[in-house]
Structure formats: structure tokens, C-alpha cells
N, C-alpha and C positions, 0 to 999 in steps of 0.2 A: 539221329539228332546231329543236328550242323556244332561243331565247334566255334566257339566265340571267336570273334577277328581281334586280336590283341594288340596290333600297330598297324603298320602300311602293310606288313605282308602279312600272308595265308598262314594259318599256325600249322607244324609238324608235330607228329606224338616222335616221344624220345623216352626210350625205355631205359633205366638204370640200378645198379648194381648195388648198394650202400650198407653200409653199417647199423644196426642200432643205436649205435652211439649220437650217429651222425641223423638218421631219423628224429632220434629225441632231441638232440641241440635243433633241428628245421624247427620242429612242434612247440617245441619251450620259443624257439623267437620270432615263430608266426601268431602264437597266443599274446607274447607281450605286444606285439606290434598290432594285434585284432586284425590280420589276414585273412581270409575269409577259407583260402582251401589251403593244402600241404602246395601244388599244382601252383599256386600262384606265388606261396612263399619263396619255392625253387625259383621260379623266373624272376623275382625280386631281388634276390639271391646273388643272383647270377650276375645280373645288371649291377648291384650294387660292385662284386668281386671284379666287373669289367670296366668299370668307372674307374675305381682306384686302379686298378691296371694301369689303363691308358693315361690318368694324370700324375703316373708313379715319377715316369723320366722327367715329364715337365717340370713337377714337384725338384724331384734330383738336381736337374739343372740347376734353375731359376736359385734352390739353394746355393749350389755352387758358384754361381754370380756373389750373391749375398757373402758369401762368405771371404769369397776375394776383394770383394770392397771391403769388409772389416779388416782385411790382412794387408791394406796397405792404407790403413789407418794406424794402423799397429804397427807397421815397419818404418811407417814415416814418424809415429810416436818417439821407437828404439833409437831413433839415430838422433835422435835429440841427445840422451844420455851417453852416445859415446864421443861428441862432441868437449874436449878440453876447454875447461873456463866459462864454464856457461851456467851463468847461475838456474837457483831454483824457481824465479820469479822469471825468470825468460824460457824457462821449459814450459811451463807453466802457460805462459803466453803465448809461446809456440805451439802448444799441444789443443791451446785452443781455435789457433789460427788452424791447424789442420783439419780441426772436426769441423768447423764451419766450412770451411772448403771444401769439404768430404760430403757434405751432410747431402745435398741434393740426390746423387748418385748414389748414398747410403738409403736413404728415403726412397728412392725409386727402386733400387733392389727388392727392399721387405715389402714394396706396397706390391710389385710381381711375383714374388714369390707365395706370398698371401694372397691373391689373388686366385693362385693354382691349387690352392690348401682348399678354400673357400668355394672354387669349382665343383671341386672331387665330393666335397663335405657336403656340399648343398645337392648333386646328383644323389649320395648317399640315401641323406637323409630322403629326400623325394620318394626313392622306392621303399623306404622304411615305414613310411606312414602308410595307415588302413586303407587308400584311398583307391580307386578304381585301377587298375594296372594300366591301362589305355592312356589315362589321362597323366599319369604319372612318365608314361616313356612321353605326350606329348610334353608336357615339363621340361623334359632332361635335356631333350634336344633344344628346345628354348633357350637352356641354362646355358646350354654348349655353345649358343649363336652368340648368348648375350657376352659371354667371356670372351669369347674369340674377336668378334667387335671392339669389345675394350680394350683389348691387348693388342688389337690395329691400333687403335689411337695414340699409344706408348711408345709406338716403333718412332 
């Protein structure tokens, strides 16, 4: 009997080694998810641990952006307070004049960095669901085109 075609390429058998342990967590989250073999759970598995892989860095980054625009939100804030003679009504008005100035580039950080959150989550969930495994890696790469697309647009 022919082996099912699973994506673009020809499927290989891949023999492995595992735990009970780790049988029974596959079995326990192939039942909630209504997966249909163990065989398909692992390739699910796999895709979903390769997804977060690969949008871990962009994830990391795009944080790390995010985080540098808040820290000179915040640094532009502090030197407000070591400024002599400056009352509390002009910090005030200062602090807001900085977030308004700030906001776009604050706004454009979280919506990219959300973006790569929402990537990874939505490959995720894709191979999570019962759904045919075929159709499910045609999804992913969908996902992958349509985020990449958008994140041209951004540049």
C-alpha cells in the first residue's frame, strides 16, 4: 500500500525512540485535538515546535524594537524631573508632549511585534485543529506569504 502524499514532497518513514511519558502527553493532545492517528499527531507536532522555532527570533527582535521605543519614552520622561525649576504642570505637559511624539513609532513597534506573535499563534493553532494534515501545511504557508506581504508594506 502507497503512503499518503502529505505536501509537495514524497513522505519518508522515520523511526524513533520515546518515552512513555512522552507517548502519553502525544495521545492525551492528539485526543483533545480529535487527530486521527499518533503518525499524524507527531507531524503536527513537529510543524507546530518548527513554527515557534522559526518566529522565536523575529518574535525576540521585533520585542526588542518595542522595548527600545518605550525606553526612550521613559528616558525622555526622566530628564524632565532633573530639570531645576520646572514645575509640576509643565512636566506634565511635557510628558505629554513626549508621548504624542512618541506614539506613532510606539504604535508601529507593538502592531510588528504583534504581528509575529500572531504569525507563529495562527501556524500553531492550524496544525492543532482536527483538520486534514495536507490542507493544514497548505494553510501555513498561506499564513507565512500573507505575514511576510504585510511586513513588506511596513518597511
Amino acid at each position: 500500500m502507497a503512503r499518503p502524499k502529505l505536501g509537495e514532497s514524497e513522505t519518508e518513514r522515520l523511526h524513533i525512540k520515546i518515552t512513555s511519558d512522552e507517548i502519553e502527553a502525544i495521545d492525551d493532545w492528539r485526543f483533545a485535538k480529535r487527530v486521527p492517528s499518533r503518525s499524524e499527531a507527531v507531524r503536527r507536532l513537529i510543524q507546530i515546535a518548527l513554527a515557534a522555532d522559526a518566529g522565536s527570533s523575529d518574535i525576540a527582535e521585533r520585542g526588542s524594537k518595542l522595548l527600545k521605543e518605550l525606553r526612550n519614552v521613559e528616558r525622555n520622561t526622566r530628564r524632565l524631573f532633573d530639570e531645576p525649576g520646572v514645575t509640576q504642570e509643565e512636566i506634565m505637559e511635557r510628558r505629554k508632549e513626549i508621548i504624542s511624539s512618541s506614539y506613532d513609532s510606539i504604535y508601529e513597534a507593538i502592531k510588528n511585534f504583534m504581528d509575529a506573535v500572531i504569525s507563529v499563534d495562527l501556524q500553531q493553532m492550524n496544525f492543532s485543529s482536527g483538520d486534514d494534515y495536507g490542507e493544514a501545511v497548505k494553510r501555513s504557508v498561506e499564513l507565512k506569504k500573507l505575514f511576510s506581504e504585510d511586513e513588506r508594506g511596513h518597511e
